[in-house]
C-alpha positions in Angstrom: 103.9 81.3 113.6 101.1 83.4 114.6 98.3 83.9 112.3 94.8 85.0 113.3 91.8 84.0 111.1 89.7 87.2 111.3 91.5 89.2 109.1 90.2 86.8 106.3 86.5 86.6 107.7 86.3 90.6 107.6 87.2 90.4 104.3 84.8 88.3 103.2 82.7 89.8 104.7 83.3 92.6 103.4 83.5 91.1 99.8 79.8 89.7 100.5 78.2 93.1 101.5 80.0 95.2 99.0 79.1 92.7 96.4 75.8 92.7 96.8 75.1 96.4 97.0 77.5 97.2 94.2 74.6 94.8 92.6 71.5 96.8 93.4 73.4 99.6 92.9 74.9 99.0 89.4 72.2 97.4 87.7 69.8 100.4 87.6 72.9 103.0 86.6 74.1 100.4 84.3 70.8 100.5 82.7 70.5 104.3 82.2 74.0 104.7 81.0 73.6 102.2 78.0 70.1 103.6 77.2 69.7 107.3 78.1 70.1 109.8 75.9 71.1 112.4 78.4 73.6 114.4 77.0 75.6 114.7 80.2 75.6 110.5 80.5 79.4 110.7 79.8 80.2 112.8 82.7 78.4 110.3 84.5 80.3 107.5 83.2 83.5 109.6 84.0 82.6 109.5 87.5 82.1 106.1 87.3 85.4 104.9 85.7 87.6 107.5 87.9 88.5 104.4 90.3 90.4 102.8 87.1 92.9 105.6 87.0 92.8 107.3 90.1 95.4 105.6 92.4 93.6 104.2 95.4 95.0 106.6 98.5 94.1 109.7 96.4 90.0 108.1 96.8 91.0 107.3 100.4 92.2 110.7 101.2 89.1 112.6 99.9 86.7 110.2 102.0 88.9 110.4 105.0 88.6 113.9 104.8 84.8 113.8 103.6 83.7 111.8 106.7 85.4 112.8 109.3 84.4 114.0 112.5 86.0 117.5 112.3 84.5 118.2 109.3 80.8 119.2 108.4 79.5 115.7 107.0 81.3 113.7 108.9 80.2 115.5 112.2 76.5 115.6 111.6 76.7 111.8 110.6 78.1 111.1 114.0 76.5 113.5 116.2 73.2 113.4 115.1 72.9 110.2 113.8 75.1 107.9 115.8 77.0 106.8 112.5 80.6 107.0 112.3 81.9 106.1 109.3 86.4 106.6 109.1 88.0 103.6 111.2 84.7 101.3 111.1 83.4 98.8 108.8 81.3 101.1 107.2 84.0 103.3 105.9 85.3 100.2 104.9 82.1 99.6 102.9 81.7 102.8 101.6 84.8 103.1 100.0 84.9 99.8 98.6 81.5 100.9 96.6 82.8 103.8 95.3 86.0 102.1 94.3 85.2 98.6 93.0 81.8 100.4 91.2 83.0 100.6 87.8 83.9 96.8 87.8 80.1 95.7 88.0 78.6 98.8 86.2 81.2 98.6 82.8 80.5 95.3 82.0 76.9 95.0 82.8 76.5 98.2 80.3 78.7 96.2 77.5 76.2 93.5 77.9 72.8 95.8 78.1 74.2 97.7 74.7 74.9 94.3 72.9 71.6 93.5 73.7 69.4 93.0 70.7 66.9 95.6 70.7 64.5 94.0 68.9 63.8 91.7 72.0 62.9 94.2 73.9 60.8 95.8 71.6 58.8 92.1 71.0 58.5 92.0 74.8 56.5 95.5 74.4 54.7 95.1 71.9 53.5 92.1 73.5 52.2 94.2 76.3 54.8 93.3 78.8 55.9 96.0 81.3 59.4 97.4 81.8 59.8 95.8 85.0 59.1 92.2 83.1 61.0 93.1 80.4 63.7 93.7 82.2 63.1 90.6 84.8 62.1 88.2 81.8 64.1 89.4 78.7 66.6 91.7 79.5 68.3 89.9 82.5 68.2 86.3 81.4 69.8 87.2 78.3 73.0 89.3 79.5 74.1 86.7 82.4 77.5 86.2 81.3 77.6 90.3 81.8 75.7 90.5 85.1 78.1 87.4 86.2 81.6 88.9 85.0 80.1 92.1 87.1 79.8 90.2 90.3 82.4 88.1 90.1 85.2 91.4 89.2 83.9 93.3 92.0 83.9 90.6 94.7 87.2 89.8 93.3 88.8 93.3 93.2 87.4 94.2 97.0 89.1 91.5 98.5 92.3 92.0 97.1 92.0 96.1 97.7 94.3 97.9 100.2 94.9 101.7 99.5 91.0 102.9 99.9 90.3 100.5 103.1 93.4 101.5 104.8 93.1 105.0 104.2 89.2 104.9 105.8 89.7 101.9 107.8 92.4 102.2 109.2 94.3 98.8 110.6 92.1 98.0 113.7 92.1 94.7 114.6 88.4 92.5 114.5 87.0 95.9 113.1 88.6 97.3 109.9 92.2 95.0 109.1 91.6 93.0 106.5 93.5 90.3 104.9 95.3 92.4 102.5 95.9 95.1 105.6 97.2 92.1 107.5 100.0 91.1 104.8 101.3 94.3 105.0 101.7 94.7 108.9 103.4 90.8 108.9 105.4 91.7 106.5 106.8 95.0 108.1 107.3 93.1 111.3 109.4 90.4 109.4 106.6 88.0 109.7 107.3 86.6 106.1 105.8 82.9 106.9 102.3 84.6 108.3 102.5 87.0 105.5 103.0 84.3 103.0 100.2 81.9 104.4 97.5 85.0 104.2 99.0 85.6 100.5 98.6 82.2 99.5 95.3 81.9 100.9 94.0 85.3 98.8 95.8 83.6 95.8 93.6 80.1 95.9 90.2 82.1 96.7 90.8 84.5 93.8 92.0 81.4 91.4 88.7 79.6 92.5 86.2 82.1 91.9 87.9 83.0 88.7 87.7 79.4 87.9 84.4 79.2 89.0 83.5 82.5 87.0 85.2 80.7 83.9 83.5 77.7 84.1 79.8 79.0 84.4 80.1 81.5 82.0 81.5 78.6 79.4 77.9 76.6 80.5 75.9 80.1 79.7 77.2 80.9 76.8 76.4 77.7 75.5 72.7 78.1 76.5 72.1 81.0 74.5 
């Protein structure tokens, strides 16, 4: 049986990066969707929740065609600037952003617009700024939100396949994940390989779920 361990590093990898600027990135929008009183905030928050119904190739398609060389985007980004962005690892990134965004900003809005206001007013009036109201109130008192955010879209972008294939592509040590690489085993016949890469995406989602449970159990307690 042949099985090749990159697959999996790539898309953790992957899971890591997008993670992590889904974070920085969510927070902030997060933030000004629960409290702005913009009247155009909901089509905002459509754009964000579009990933939740649109099927995955349909996002693929439009970022495949947004980026690509022939096109106007996609050409200055690559002859100008040396970055190309469909079949590499930052298409892959890209599109795993834009479609695992909704599962960090949605639930790190639920928990900014349970938060008591009245906190946040006491933490003004006591001549904090916003940035340490934010750091010092606001943030330690919606973990179990910014936690079920982080955990969700680490989860969901290593078990996603339509986006990253359709951006990606299946090049092997560059763009084919773990989920890309079930696929080709299994059209190949290879169902022992696919199985063990199945399996293996099955115990590291259980874990982090588990340890997403458990930790959220100790923080609820604590406040």
């Amino acid at each position: 049986m042949h099985y090749d361990l990159q697959p999996l590093i790539l898309t953790f990898q992957l899971a890591v990066v997008v993670t992590a600027i889904l974070f920085v990135l969510g927070l902030p929008l997060a933030y000004w969707i629960a409290f702005s009183q913009n009247r155009f905030k909901y089509v905002v928050e459509s754009l964000v929740s579009m990933p939740l119904v649109l099927p995955p190739t349909v996002i693929g398609f439009y970022l495949l065609i947004t980026f690509s060389p022939q096109y106007f985007l996609g050409h200055f980004l690559q002859s100008y600037l040396g970055i190309r962005v469909v079949f590499s690892f930052t298409g892959l990134v890209i599109g795993s952003v834009l479609f695992s965004l909704p599962f960090m900003v949605n639930p790190i809005k639920a928990g900014l617009q349970n938060f008591p206001m009245s906190l946040m007013e006491a933490s003004y009036v006591l001549g904090k700024s916003p940035w340490e109201t934010l750091r010092r109130v606001i943030l330690p008192n919606i973990k179990p939100a910014l936690l079920t955010g982080i955990v969700m879209a680490f989860a969901h972008t290593i078990g996603e396949f339509g986006v990253v294939l359709m951006i990606g592509g299946n090049i092997p040590g560059q763009t084919r994940l773990a989920s890309i690489a079930i696929y080709n085993e299994v059209e190949a016949l290879n169902y022992d390989t696919a199985g063990l890469y199945a399996l293996i995406l099955v115990l590291i989602s259980f874990f982090t779920l588990l340890i997403f449970y458990y930790l959220n159990r100790k923080t609820v307690k604590i406040f």
